[in-house]
C-alpha positions as CSV (number, residue, x, y, z in Angstrom):
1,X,179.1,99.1,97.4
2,X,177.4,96.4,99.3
3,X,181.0,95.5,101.5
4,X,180.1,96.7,104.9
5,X,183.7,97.1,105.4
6,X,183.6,99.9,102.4
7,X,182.3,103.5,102.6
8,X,180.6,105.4,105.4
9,X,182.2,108.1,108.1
10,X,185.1,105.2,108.9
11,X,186.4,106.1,105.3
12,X,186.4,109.7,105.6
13,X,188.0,109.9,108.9
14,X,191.4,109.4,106.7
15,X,190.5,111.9,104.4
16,X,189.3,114.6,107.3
17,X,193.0,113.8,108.6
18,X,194.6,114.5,104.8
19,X,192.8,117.8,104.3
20,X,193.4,119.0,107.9
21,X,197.2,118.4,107.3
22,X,197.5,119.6,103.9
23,X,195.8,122.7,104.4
24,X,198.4,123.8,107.7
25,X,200.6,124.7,105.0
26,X,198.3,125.3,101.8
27,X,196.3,128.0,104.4
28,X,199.5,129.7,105.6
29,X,201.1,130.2,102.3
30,X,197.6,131.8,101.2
31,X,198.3,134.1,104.6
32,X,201.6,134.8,104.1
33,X,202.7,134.7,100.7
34,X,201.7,138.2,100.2
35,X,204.2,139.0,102.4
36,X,207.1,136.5,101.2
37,X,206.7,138.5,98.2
38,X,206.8,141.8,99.2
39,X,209.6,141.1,102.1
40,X,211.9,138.7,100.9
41,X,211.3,139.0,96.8
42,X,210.8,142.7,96.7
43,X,207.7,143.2,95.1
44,X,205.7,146.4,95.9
45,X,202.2,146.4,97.7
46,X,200.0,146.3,94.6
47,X,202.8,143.8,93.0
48,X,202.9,141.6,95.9
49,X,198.9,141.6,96.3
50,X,198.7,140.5,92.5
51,X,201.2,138.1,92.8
52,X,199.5,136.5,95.5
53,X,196.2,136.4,93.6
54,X,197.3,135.2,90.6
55,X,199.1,132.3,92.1
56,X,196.0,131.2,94.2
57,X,194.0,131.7,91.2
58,X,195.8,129.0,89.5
59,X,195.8,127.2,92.4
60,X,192.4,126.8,91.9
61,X,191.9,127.1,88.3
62,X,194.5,123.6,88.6
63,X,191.6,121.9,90.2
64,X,190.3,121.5,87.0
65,X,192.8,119.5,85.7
66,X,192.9,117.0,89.2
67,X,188.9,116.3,88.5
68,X,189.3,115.6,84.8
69,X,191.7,113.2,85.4
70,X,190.0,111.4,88.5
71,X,187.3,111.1,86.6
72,X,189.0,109.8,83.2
73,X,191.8,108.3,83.9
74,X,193.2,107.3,87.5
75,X,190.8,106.4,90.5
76,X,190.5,109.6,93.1
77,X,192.9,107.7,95.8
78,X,195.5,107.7,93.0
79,X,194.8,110.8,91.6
80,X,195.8,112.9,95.1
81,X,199.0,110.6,95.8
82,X,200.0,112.0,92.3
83,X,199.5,115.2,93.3
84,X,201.0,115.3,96.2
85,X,204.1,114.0,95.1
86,X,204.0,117.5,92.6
87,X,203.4,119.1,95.4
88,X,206.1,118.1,97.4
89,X,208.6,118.6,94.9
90,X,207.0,122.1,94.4
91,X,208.1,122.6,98.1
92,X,211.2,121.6,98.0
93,X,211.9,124.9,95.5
94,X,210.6,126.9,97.7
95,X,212.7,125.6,100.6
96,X,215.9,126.1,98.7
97,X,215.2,129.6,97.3
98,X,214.0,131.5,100.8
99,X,217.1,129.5,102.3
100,X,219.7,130.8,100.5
101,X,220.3,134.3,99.8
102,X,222.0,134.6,96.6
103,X,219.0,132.8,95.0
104,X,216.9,135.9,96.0
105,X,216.6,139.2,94.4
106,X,217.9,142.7,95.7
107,X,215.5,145.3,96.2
108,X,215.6,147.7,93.1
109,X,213.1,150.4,93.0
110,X,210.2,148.4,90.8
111,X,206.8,146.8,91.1
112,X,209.0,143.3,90.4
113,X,212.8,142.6,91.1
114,X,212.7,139.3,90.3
115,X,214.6,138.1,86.9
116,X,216.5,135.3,85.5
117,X,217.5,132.2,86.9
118,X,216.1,133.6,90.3
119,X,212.5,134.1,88.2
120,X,212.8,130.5,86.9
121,X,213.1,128.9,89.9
122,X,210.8,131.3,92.1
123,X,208.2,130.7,89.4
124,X,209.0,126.6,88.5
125,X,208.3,126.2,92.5
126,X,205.4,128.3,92.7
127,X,203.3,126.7,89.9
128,X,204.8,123.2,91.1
129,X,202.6,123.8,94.5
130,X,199.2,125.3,92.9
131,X,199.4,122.1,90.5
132,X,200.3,120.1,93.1
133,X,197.4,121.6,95.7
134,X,195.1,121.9,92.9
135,X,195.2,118.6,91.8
136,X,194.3,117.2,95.1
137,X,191.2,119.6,96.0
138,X,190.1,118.6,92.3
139,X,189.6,114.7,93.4
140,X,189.8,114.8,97.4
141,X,186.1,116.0,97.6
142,X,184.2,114.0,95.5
143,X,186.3,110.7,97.0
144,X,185.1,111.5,100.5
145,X,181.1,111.9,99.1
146,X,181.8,109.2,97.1
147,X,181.6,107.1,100.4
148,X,178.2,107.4,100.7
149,X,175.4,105.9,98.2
150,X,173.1,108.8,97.1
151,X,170.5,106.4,95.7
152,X,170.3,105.5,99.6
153,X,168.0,108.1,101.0
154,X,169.8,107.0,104.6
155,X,173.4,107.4,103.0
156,X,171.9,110.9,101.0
157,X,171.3,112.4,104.1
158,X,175.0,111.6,105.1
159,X,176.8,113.7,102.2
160,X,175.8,117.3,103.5
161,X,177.7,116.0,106.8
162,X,180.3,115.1,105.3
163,X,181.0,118.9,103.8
164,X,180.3,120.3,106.4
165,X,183.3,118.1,108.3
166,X,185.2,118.3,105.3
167,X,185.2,122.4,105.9
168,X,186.2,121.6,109.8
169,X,189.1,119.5,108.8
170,X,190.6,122.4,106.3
171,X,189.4,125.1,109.3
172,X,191.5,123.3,112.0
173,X,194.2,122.4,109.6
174,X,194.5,126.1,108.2
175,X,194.0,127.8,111.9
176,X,197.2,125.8,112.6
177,X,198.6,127.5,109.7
178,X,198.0,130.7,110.5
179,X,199.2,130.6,113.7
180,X,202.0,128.5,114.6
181,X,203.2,127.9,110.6
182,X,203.1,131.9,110.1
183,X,204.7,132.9,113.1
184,X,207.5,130.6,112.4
185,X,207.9,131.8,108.7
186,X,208.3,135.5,110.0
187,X,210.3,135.3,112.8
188,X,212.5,131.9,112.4
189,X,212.8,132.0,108.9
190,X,210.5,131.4,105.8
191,X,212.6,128.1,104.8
192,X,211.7,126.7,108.3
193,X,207.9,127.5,107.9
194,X,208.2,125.7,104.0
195,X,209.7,122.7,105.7
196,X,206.9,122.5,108.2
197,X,204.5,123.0,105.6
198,X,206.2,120.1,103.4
199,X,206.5,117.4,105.9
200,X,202.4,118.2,107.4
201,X,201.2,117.5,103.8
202,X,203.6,114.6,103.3
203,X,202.0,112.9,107.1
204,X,198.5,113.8,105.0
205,X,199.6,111.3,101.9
206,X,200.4,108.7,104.5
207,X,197.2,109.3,106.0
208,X,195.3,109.1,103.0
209,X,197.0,105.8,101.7
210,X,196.5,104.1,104.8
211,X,192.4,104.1,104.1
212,X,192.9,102.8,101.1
213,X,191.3,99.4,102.9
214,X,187.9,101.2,103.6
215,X,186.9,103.7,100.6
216,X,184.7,102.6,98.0
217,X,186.4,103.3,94.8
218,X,184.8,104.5,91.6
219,X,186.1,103.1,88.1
220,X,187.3,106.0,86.0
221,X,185.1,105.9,83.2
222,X,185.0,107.7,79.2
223,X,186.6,111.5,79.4
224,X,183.5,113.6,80.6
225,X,185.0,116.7,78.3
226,X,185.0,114.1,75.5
227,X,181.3,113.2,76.2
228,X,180.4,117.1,76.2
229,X,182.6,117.7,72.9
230,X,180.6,114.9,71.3
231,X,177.5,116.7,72.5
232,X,178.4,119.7,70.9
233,X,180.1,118.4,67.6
234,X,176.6,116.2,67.1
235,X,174.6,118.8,67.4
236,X,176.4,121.3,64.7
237,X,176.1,117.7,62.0
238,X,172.6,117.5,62.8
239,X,172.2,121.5,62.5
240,X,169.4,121.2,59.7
241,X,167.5,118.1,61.3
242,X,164.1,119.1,62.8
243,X,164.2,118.0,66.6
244,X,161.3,115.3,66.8
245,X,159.4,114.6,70.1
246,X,161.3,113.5,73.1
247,X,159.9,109.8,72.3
248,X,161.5,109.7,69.6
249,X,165.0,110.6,70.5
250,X,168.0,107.8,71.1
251,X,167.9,106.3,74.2
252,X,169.6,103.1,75.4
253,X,168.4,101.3,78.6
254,X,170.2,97.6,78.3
255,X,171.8,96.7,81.6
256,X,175.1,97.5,80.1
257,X,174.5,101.0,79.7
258,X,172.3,101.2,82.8
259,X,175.5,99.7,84.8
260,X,177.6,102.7,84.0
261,X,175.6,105.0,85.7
262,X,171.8,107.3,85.6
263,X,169.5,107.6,83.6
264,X,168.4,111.3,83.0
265,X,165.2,111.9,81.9
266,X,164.7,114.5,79.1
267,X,163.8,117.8,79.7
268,X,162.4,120.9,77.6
269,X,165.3,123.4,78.6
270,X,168.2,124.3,75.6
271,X,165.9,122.2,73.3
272,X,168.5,123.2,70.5
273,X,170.7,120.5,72.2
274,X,168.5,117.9,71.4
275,X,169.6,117.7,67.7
276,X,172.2,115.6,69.1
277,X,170.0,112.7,70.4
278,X,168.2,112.5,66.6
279,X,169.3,109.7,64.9
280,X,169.6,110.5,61.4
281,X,167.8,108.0,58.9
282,X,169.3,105.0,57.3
283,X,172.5,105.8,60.0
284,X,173.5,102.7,62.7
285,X,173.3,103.8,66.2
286,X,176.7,102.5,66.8
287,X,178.8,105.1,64.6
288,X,181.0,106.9,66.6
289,X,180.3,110.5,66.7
290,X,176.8,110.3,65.1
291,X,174.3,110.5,67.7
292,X,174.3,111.2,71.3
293,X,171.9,109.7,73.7
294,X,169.8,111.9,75.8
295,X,171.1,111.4,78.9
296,X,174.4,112.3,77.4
297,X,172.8,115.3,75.8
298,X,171.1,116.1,79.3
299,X,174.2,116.0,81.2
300,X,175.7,119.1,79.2
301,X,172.0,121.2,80.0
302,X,172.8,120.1,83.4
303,X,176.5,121.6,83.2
304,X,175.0,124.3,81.1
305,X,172.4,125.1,84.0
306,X,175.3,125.2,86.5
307,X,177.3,128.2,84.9
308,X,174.9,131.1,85.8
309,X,175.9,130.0,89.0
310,X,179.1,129.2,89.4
311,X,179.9,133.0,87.4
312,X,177.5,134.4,89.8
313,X,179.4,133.6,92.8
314,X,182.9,135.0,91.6
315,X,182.6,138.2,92.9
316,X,182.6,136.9,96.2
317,X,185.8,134.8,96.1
318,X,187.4,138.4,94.9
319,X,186.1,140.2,98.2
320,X,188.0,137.3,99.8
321,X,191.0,137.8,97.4
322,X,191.5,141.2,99.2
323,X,190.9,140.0,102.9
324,X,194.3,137.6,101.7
325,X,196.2,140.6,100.2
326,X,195.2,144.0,101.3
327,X,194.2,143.3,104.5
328,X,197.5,141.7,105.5
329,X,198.9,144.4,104.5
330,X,197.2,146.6,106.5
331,X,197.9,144.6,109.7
332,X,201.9,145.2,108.9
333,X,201.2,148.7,109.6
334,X,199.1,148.5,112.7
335,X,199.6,147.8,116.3
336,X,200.5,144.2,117.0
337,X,201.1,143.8,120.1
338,X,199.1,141.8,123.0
339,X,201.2,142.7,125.9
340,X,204.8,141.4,125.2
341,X,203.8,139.2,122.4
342,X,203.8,140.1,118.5
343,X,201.2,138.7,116.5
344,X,201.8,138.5,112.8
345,X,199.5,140.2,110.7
346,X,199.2,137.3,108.6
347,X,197.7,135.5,112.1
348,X,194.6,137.7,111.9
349,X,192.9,135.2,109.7
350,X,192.5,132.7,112.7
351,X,189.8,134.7,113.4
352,X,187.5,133.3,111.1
353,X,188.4,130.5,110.9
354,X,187.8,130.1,114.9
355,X,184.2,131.5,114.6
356,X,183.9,129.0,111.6
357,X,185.5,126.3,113.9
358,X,182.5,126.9,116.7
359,X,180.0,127.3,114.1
360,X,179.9,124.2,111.5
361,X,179.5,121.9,114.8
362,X,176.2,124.3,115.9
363,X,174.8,124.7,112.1
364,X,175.0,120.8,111.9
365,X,173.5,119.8,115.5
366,X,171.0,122.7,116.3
367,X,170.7,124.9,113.4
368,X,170.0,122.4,110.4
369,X,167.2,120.1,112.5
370,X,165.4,123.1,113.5
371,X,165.3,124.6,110.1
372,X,164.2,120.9,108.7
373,X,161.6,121.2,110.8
374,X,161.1,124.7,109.4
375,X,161.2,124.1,105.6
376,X,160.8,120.2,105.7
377,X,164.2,120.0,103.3
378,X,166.9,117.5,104.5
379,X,169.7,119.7,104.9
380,X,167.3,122.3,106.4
381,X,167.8,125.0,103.3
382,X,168.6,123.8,99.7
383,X,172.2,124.6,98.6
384,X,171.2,127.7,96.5
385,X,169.8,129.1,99.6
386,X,172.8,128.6,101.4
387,X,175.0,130.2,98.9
388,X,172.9,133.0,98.5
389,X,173.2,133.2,102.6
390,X,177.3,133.9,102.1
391,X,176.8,136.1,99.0
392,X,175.1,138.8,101.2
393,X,177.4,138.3,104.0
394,X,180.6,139.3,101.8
395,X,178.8,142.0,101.1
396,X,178.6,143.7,104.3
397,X,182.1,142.1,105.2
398,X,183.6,144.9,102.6
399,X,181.6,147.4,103.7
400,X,183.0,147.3,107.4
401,X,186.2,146.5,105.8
402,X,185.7,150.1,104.5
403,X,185.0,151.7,107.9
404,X,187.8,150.0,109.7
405,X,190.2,151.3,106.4
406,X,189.1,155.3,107.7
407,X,189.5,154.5,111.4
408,X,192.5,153.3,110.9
409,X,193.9,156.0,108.9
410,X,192.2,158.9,110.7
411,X,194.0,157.7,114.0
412,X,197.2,157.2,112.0
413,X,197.4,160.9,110.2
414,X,195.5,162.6,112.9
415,X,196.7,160.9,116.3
416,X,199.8,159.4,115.1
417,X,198.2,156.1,116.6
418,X,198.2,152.9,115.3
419,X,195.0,151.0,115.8
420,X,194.8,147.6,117.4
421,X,195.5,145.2,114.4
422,X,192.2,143.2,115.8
423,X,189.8,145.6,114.6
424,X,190.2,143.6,111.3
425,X,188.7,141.1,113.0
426,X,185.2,142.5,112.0
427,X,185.7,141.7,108.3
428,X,187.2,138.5,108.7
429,X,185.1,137.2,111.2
430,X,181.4,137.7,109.1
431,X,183.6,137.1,105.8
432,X,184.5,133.2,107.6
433,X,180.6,132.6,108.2
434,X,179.9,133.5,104.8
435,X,182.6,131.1,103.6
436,X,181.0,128.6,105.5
437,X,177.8,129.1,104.3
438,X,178.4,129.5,100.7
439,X,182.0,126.9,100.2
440,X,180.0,124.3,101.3
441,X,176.9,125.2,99.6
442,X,177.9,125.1,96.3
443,X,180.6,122.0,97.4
444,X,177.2,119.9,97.9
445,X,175.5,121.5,95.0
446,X,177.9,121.0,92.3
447,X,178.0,116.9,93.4
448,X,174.8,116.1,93.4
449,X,173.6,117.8,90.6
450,X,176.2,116.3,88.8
451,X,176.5,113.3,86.6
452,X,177.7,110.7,88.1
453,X,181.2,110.6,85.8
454,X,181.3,113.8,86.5
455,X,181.7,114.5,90.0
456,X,185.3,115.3,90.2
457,X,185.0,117.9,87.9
458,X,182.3,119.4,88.9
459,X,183.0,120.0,92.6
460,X,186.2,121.1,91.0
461,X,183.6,124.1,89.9
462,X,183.6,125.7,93.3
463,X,187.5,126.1,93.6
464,X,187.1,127.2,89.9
465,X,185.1,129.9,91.3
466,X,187.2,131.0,93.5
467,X,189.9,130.9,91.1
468,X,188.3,133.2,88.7
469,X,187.8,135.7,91.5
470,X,191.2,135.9,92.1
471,X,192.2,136.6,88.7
472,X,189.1,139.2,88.9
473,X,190.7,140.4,92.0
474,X,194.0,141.4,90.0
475,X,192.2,142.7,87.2
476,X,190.2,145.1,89.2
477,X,193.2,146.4,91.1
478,X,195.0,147.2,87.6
479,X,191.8,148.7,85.9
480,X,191.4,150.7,89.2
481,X,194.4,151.8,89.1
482,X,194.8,152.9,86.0
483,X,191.0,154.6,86.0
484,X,191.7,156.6,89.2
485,X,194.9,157.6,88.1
486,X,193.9,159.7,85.2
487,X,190.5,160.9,87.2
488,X,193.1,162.7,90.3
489,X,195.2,165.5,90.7
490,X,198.3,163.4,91.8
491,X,197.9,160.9,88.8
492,X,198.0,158.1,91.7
493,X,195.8,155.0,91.6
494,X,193.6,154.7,94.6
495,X,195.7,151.7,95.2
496,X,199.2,152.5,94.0
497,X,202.7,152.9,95.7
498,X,204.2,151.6,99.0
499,X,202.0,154.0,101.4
500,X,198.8,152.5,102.2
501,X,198.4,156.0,104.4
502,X,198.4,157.6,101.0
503,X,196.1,155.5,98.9
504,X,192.2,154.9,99.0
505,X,191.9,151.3,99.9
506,X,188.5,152.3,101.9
507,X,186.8,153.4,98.5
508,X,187.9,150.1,96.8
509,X,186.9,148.1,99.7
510,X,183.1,150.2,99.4
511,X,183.4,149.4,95.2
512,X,183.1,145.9,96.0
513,X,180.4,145.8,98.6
514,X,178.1,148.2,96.1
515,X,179.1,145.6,93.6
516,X,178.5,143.1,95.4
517,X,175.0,144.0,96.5
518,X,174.0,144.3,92.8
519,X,175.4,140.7,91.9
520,X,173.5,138.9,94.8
521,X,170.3,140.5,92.8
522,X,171.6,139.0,90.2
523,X,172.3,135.5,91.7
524,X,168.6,135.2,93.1
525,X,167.9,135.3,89.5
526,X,169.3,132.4,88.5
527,X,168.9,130.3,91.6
528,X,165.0,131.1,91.2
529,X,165.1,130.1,87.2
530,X,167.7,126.8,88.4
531,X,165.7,123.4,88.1
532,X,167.4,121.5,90.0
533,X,167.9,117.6,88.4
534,X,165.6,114.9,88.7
535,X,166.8,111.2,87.9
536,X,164.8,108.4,86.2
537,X,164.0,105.7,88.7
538,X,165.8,102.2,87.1
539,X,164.4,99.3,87.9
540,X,166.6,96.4,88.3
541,X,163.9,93.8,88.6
542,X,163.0,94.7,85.2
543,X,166.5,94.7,84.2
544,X,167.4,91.2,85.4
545,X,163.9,90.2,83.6
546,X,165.1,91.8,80.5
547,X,168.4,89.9,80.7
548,X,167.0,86.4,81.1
549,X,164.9,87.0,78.1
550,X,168.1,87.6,76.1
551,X,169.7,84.6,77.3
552,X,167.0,82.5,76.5
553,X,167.7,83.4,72.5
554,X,164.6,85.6,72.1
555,X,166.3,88.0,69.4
556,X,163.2,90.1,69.1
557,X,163.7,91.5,72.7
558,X,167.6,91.7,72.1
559,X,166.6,93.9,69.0
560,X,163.6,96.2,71.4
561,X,166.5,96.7,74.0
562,X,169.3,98.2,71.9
563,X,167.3,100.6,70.1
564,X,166.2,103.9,70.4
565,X,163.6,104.4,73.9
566,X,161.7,107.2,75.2
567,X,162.3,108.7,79.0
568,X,158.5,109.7,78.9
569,X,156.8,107.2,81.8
570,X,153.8,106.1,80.0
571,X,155.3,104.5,76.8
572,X,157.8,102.9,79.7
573,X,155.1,101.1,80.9
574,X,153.4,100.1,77.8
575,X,157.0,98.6,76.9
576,X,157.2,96.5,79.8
577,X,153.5,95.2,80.0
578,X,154.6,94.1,76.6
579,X,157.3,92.7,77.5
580,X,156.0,90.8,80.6
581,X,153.1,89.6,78.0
């Protein structure tokens, strides 16, 4: 940490270029898959849409995986040049099946046509990219904050930057996508548009590895599920055992176990937890799987704290599921035309992310120092607040997605006029500023309320939002379906067959913003009941005095370190007057 060559914005410049490249293709297959599917693998609308949300679900949900393992096993840097190399393999499939026609399936009548070999392959290459993309937004984030010191209150002040030019660098990369990736994919051939996609995220992996100089690079440390199963499996042994005051709970704080990372002071919340920081009498400390100390027991409250929010944000991520499926699908059907030139529906998406483009530069240079001026916090508003700012947004997004569903269709039926395919820029455009707001929000949120060998996986809890509202997405579209289509006269879902003039997308789209409005009540619950973490201060003048008493041979003081220790300031004190004495 202390190699001025190491760390800071010159590091992240390499991974700005990585994400920026990576997502021109990872963006434009979330455009356009949806249409890949229904097209050239002959799925139907509803089909097709779930297709495309269960793959970008596990997309995400894959992120998982790319955190536990950065943070367990390999280093971050290694961890994305792994799975990229999945990735590009995962490509590769993809290349091959849209190029040659007999690996494709014939239309036949179904929601799916798609069986076999031609199902193995089209599957095999489909999870090979969401392991492959989720693997890398599992480790890629935390490896860019990583570059800054958050016990630094200079460097601190440098990490809410760095999301927000982390969210540039996938905004440029995916309006690239969108655009000039999506075009060629529609009207030069889907295996062209796969290769472009292959070879941008391959130039990103080259990118990435050539910083490899400047980053600061964190150790992998123990398994962070491991240190929340032993949490858990403690406190079930000690089931029976009467939790004692927090003085009295284990607690090491020799430099050894200092050096691996914070201390985290105890606090009152999920007391029931606690039984696994009571050492049992008679029983060594050093038994594996015996006793937990508290700041190990404190970092699964903090994880515990986290879930009311990351499952209260969900619902927004499936709002977005349907501006990726629906909506595209709605643009095929509309008026595409700007003068002579075509613009593929699966384009319309560039919209946001061109507002989002203009408006991360103006929330970091005028919006945030006015606000900090304003509220007196760092970043301006905490990262709850900015959540909570994109929650209400998607919200009215679906609701003028609604209105713009009955224009359409009233000018359709009534006027036999197709509508301007850029009056779906409404929806997308407020949905992108929500994104904004609430992406990097809970980005920032979930690292630094984090443990500190838990980073990966925890900012791996805002794609695993996302990814849980796409599933949600798919389920909602069935149990619609299957709910509306007992309730009408014509036994049709509100989102079923291959005629979106003869379905109800508008009172789905309304569903969700009513919904929607009732779960950001519920989110301002939980942000307002959220404490957010608080470390214990270490002092490392006390800890090199400790460790020149131990190698002077004074056994007493060896024996007062390794024991059990209290978080609670005051009896800290009396132990290091005594110890100075």
């Amino acid at each position: 940490m202390k190699n001025p060559r190491e760390g800071g914005f010159r590091a992240t410049y390499f991974i700005f270029a990585m994400m920026g490249l990576d997502n021109i293709g990872f963006v434009a297959n979330m455009a356009s898959l949806v249409l890949y599917f229904m097209l050239i693998m002959n799925f139907d609308i509803s089909g097709s849409a779930n297709t495309t949300t269960n793959y970008l679900g596990t997309c995400h949900l894959l992120t998982l995986v790319g955190g536990f393992i950065s943070d367990s096993y390999m280093t971050r840097l290694n961890t994305c040049v792994l799975f990229g190399g999945i990735q590009q393999l995962g490509y590769i499939l993809l290349i091959i099946q849209s190029h040659y026609h007999k690996l494709q399936p014939k239309p036949c009548g179904e929601s799916t046509c798609v069986h076999g070999t031609k199902a193995l392959l089209f599957y095999a290459s489909m999870c090979l990219v969401a392991l492959g993309g989720g693997g890398i937004r599992g480790s890629v984030p935390a490896l860019g904050a990583d570059q800054f010191d958050d016990k630094d209150p200079e460097e601190r002040k440098h990490i809410a930057t760095f999301f927000n030019w982390f969210l540039l660098s996938i905004t440029i990369g995916a309006s690239i996508g969108v655009t000039f990736v999506v075009y060629v994919s529609l009207h030069v051939g889907w295996d062209k548009g796969f290769s472009i996609s292959m070879l941008c995220a391959f130039v990103g992996l080259v990118c990435l590895a050539l910083g490899k100089p400047f980053y600061r690079v964190r150790v992998p440390g123990e398994s962070p599920l491991l240190r929340v199963l032993q949490v858990l499996v403690v406190t079930v042994k000690n089931w029976r055992v009467d939790v004692p005051n927090s003085d009295e709970l284990y607690e090491l704080r020799d430099r050894k176990s200092l050096s691996n990372g914070e201390l985290i002071p105890h606090s009152n919340q999920f007391r029931l937890l606690d039984k696994a920081a009571v050492l049992p009498k008679g029983m060594e400390a050093s038994k594996y799987w015996r006793v937990c100390r508290v700041t190990q027991v404190e970092e699964v409250k903090i994880l515990t704290r986290m879930m009311p929010i990351l499952l209260s944000t969900i619902l927004m991520n499936t709002c977005l599921a349907q501006l990726q499926t629906f909506s595209i699908q709605q643009g095929t059907i509309m008026n595409t035309h700007i003068h002579r030139f075509d613009v593929p529906s699966s384009s319309i998406p560039v919209i946001p992310l061109l507002v989002m483009s203009i408006l991360i530069p103006v929330y970091e240079f005028a919006l945030v120092p006015i606000l900090r001026k304003i509220t007196g916090h760092p970043n301006g508003i905490t990262h709850l607040q900015r959540a909570g700012v994109g929650l209400v947004l998607s919200a009215i997004s679906m609701g003028i997605a609604g209105i713009i569903e009955v224009k359409r269709k009233h000018e359709f039926i009534h006027h036999n006029h197709r509508i301007s395919v850029f009056w779906l820029s409404f929806q997308y455009a407020i949905f992108g500023i929500a994104d904004m707001f609430t992406l990097v929000g809970l980005l920032e949120f979930f690292y630094k309320e984090a443990p500190v060998g838990m980073r990966s996986l925890s900012t791996s809890f805002s794609w695993l939002s996302l990814s849980i509202g796409y599933y949600l997405s798919t389920a909602f579209v069935e149990l619609i379906n299957l709910v509306t289509g007992k309730l009408s006269k014509s036994k049709m879902g509100w989102l079923e067959g291959r005629d979106m003039n003869k379905n109800h997308l508008e009172r789905f789209y309304w569903l969700l913003a009513v919904v929607s409005i009732l779960n950001f009540v519920n989110y301002m619950f939980w942000a307002k009941w959220y404490k957010y973490k608080t470390d214990a201060p270490i002092d490392e003048g006390t800890l090199y005095s400790n460790q020149s008493q131990l190698a002077g041979g004074a056994d007493q003081s060896l024996s007062a370190t390794t024991t059990t220790m209290s978080f609670t300031s005051k009896n800290q004190e009396q132990e290091d007057d005594q110890r100075k004495n």
